[in-house]
C-alpha positions as CSV (number, residue, x, y, z in Angstrom):
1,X,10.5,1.9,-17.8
2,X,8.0,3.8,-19.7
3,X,7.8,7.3,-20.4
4,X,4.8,9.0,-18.6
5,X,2.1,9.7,-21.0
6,X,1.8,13.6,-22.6
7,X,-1.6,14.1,-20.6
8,X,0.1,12.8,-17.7
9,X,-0.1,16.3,-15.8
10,X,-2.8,17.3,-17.1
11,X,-5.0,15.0,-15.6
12,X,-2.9,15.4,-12.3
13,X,-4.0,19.4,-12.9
14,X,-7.4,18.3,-13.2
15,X,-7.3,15.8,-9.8
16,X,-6.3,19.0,-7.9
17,X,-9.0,21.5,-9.4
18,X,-11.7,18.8,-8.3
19,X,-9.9,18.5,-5.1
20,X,-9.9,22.3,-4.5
21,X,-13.7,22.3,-6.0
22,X,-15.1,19.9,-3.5
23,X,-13.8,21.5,-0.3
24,X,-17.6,22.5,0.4
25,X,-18.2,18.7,1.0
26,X,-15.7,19.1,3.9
27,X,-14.9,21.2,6.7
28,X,-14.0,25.0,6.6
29,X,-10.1,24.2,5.5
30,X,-10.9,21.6,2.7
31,X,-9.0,18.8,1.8
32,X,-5.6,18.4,1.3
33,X,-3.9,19.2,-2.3
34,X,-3.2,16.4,-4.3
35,X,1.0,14.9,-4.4
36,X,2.5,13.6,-6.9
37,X,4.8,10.7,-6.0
38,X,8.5,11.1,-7.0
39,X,9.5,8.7,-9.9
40,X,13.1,8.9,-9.2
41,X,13.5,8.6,-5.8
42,X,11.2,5.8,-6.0
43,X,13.5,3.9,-8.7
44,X,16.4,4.5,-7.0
45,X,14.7,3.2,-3.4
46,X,13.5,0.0,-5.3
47,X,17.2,-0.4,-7.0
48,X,18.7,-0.8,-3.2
49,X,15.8,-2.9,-1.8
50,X,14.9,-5.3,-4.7
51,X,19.1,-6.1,-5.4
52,X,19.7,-9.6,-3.2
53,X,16.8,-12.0,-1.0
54,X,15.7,-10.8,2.4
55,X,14.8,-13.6,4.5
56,X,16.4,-13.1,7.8
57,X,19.3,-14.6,7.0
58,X,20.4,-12.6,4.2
59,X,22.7,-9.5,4.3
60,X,20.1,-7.4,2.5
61,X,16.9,-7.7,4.9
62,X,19.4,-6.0,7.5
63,X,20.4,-3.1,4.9
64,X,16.8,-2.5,4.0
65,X,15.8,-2.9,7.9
66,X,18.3,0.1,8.2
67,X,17.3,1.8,5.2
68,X,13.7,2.3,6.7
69,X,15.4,3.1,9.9
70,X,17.3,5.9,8.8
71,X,14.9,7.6,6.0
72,X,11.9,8.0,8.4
73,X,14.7,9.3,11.1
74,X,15.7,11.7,8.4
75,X,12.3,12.5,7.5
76,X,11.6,13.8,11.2
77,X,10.0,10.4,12.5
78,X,10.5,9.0,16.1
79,X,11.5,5.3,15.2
80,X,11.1,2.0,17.0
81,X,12.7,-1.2,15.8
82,X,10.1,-3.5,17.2
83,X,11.9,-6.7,17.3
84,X,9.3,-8.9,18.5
85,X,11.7,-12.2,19.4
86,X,11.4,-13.5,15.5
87,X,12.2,-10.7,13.9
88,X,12.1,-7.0,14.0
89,X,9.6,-4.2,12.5
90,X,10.4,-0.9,12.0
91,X,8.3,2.2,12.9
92,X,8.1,5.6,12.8
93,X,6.0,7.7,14.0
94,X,4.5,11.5,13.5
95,X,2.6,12.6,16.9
96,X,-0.8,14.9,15.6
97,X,-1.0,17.8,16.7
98,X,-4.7,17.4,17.7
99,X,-5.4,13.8,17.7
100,X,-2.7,12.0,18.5
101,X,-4.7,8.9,20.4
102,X,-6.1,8.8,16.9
103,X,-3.8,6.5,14.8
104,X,-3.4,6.0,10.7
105,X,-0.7,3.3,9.3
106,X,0.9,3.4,6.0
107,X,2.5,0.3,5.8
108,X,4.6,-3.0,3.7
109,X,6.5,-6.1,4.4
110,X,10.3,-6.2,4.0
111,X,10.9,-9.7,3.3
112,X,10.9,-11.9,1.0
113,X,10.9,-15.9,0.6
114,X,14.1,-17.2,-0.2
115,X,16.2,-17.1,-3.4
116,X,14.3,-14.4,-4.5
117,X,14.9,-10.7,-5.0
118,X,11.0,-9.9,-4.4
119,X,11.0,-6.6,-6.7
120,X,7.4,-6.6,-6.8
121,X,6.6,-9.2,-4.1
122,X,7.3,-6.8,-2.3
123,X,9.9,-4.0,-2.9
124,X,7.6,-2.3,-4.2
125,X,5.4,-1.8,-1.4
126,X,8.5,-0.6,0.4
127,X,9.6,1.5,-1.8
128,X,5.6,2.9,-1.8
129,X,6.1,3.4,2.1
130,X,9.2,5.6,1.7
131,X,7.5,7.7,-1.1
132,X,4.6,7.8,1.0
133,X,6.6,8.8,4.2
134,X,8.1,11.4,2.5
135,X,5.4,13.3,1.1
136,X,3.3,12.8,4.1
137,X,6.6,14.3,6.4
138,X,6.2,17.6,4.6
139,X,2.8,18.9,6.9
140,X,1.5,18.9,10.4
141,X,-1.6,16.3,10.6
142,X,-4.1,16.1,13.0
143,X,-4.0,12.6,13.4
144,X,-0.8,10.6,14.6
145,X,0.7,9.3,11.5
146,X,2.9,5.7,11.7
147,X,4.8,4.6,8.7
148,X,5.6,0.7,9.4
149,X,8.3,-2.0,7.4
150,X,6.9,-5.3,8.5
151,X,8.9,-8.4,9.0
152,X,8.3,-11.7,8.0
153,X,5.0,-11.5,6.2
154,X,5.9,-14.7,4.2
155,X,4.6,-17.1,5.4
156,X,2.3,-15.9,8.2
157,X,2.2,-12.5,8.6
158,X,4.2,-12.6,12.2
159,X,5.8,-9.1,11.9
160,X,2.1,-7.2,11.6
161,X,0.6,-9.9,13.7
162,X,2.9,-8.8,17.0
163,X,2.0,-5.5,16.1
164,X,-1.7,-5.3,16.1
165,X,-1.4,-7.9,19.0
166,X,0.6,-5.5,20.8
167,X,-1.4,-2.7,19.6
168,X,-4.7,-4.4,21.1
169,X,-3.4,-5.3,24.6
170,X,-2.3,-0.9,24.7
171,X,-5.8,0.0,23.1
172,X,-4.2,2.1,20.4
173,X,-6.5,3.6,18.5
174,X,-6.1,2.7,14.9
175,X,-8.5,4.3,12.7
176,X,-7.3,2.6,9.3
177,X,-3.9,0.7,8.1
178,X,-2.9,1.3,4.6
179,X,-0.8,-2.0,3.3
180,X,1.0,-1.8,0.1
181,X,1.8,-5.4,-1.0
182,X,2.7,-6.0,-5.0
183,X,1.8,-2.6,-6.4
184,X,4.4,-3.0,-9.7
185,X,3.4,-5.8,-12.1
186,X,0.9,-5.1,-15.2
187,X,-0.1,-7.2,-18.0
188,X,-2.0,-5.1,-20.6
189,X,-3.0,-8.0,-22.6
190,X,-6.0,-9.4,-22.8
191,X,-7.1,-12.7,-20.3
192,X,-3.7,-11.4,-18.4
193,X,-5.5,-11.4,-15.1
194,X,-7.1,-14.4,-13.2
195,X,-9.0,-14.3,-9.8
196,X,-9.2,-16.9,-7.0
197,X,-11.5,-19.7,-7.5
198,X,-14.8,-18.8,-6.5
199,X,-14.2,-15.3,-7.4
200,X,-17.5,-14.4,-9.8
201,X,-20.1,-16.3,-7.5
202,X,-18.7,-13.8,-4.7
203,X,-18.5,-10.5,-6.5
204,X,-20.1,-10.8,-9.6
205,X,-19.7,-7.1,-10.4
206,X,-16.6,-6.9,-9.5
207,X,-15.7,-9.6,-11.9
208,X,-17.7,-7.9,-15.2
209,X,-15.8,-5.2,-14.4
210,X,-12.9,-7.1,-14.9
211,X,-14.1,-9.0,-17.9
212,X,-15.2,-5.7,-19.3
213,X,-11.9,-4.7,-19.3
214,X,-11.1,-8.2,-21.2
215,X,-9.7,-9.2,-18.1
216,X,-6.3,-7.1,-18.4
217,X,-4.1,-7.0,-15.1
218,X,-3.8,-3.6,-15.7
219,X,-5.2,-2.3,-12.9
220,X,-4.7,-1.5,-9.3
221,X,-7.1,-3.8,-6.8
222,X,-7.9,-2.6,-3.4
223,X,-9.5,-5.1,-1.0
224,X,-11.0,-3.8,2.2
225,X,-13.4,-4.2,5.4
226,X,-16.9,-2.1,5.4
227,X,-14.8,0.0,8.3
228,X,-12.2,1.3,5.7
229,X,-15.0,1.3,2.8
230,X,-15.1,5.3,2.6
231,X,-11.4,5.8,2.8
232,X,-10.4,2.9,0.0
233,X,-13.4,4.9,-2.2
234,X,-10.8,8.4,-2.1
235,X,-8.0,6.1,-3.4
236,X,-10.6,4.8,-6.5
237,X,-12.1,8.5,-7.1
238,X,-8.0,10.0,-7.1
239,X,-7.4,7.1,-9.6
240,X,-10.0,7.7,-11.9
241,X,-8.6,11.1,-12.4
242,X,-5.6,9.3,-13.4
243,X,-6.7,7.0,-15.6
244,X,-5.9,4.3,-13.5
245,X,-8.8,1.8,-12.7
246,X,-9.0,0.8,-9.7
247,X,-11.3,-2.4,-8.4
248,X,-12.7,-2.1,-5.3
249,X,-13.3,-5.4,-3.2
250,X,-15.4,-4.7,0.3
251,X,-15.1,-7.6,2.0
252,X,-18.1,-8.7,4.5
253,X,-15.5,-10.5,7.2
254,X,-18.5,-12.3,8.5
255,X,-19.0,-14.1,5.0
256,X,-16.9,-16.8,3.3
257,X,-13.9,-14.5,2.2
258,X,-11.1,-16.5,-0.3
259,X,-8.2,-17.3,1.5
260,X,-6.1,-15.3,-0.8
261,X,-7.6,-12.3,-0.1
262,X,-6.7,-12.8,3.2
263,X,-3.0,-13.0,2.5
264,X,-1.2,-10.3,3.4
265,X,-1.0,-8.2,6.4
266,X,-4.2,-6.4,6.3
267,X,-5.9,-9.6,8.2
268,X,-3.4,-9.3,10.8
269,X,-5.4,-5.8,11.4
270,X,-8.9,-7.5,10.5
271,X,-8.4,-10.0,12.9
272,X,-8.2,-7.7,15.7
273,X,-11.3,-5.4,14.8
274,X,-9.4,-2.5,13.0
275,X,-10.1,-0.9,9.6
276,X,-7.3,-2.3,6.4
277,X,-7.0,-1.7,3.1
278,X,-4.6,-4.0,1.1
279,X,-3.2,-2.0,-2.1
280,X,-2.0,-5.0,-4.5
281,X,-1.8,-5.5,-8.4
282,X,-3.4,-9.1,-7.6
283,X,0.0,-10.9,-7.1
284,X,0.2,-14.1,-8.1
285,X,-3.2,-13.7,-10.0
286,X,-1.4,-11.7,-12.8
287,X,2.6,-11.8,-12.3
288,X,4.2,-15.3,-12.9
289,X,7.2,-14.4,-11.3
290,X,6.1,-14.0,-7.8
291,X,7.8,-16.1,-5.6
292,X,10.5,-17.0,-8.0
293,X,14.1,-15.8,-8.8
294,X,12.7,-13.9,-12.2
295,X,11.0,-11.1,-9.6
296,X,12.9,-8.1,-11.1
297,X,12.9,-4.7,-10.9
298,X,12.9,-5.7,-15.0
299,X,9.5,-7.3,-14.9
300,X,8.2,-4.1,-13.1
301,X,6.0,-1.0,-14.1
302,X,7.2,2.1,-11.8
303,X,5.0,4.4,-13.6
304,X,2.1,2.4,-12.8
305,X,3.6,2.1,-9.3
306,X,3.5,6.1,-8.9
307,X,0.1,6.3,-9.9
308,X,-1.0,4.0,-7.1
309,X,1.2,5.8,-4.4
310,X,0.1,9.1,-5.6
311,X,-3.8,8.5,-5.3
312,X,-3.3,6.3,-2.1
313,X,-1.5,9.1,-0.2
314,X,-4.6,11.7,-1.6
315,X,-6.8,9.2,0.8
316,X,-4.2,9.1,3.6
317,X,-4.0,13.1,4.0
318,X,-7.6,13.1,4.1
319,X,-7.9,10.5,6.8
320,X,-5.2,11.9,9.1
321,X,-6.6,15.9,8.6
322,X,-11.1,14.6,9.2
């Protein structure tokens, strides 16, 4: 895809100085430094995962159900293949060292709908996960970190479901999930992005900051409970410092909330009283391929997708080391 931009590092450079800068904000240690996501190892992941369909009749969901396997067993993970009856998750898991009741998810669905190779819808949210796995594999962390591959998100969010479900009847302790769902499709022309019906009455200035950016889906969109609010706010401050805007959606769960920004596995978590954040370039609101046979890794933006991993993992390391 595109080259990154000449500034890229420097404004990466400048993300770590305010990083280092603000450690009077937090405890004596300070926050953690600032990762940069690995573009090639996240092209070459997507490559594998976005090549052939994955509903659970198709050869590729078992290959990328073992890919996950094996990379967060390489990575140093303890991993469970949850197979739940339907289908199977996969899980790995890094114990804190001080913690470890304490729980933080990074997390994305594995399957697609069928006849379609779901590049962005959603290998790359996959692909995020293993980025994100590997670059959060590299320290010890106070909290217990799980890295998670859902199954059968399309059409009703089973996979995540039997997990929180589970997760509720063992009263884990999940202090926020991370979900990366469509984090690869951008449209920088103007009127490229639309928003559910409803949308503007809801959150009015969310939408003028939308139409102030003459509605271009060239952004990253983070929708979120008031439990997650101050961790979703890291991932839109390490953003700015990249240039990447990034619209913030707190949702009041007790209010009328559009059904399609309930659709993905973050209400699976909402629905049983833990913290979510979806991480999404709007799906179907901005790419036209979704759910079709023209979701390619051609259609795709990977530099925009390593902008989003990067300043999503800054928020992670904070939450796992309080």
């Amino acid at each position: 895809m595109n080259n990154l931009p000449a500034n890229y590092f420097f404004r990466l450079l400048g993300l770590s100085m305010l990083l280092m800068f603000s450690s009077c904000s937090w405890e004596e240690k300070g926050p953690p430094a600032f990762q940069i996501a690995d573009r090639s190892l996240y092209a070459s992941d997507l490559a594998i995962i976005a090549r052939a369909p994955r509903t659970g009749t198709d050869e590729n969901h078992q290959e990328v159900q073992d890919l996950c396997a094996s990379r967060f067993t390489e990575l140093g993970y303890a991993v469970e293949r949850h197979d739940y009856g339907g289908g199977v998750n996969v899980i790995g898991t890094l114990l804190g060292t001080v913690r470890s009741d304490e729980v933080v998810i990074v997390s994305a669905h594995y399957d697609t709908i069928v006849n379609s190779n779901g590049a962005d819808d959603n290998a790359s949210g996959v692909a995020a996960v293993l980025e994100s796995a590997r670059l959060l594999s590299t320290g010890k962390h106070e909290r217990t970190l799980i890295v998670a591959c859902w199954d059968q998100e399309e059409p009703a969010l089973t996979g995540s479901y039997m997990y929180v479900n589970r997760a509720k009847e063992n009263k884990t302790q999940i202090q926020v999930a991370y979900i990366f769902d469509e984090i690869g499709y951008v449209n920088h022309q103007p009127n490229s992005q639309d928003f559910p019906t409803g949308f503007d009455a809801i959150y009015p200035i969310e939408a003028a900051k939308v139409r102030a950016n003459q509605s271009r889906g060239d952004f990253v969109l983070l929708v979120f409970d008031n439990q997650a609010s101050q961790w979703a706010h890291m991932i839109a401050d390490a953003s700015d410092q990249e240039d990447l805007l990034a619209i913030q959606l707190e949702v009041d769960l007790s209010g009328r909330v559009p059904t399609q920004l309930r659709n993905s596995d973050h209400q699976s978590f909402w629905s049983q009283g833990y913290p979510a954040i979806e991480i999404t370039d709007t799906a179907g609101n901005r790419n036209p391929y979704q759910h079709t046979d023209k979701d390619t890794i051609s259609t795709l933006d990977i530099d925009f997708s390593i902008q989003v991993i990067s300043a999503v993992v800054a928020s992670v390391q904070t939450v796992l080391n309080p």
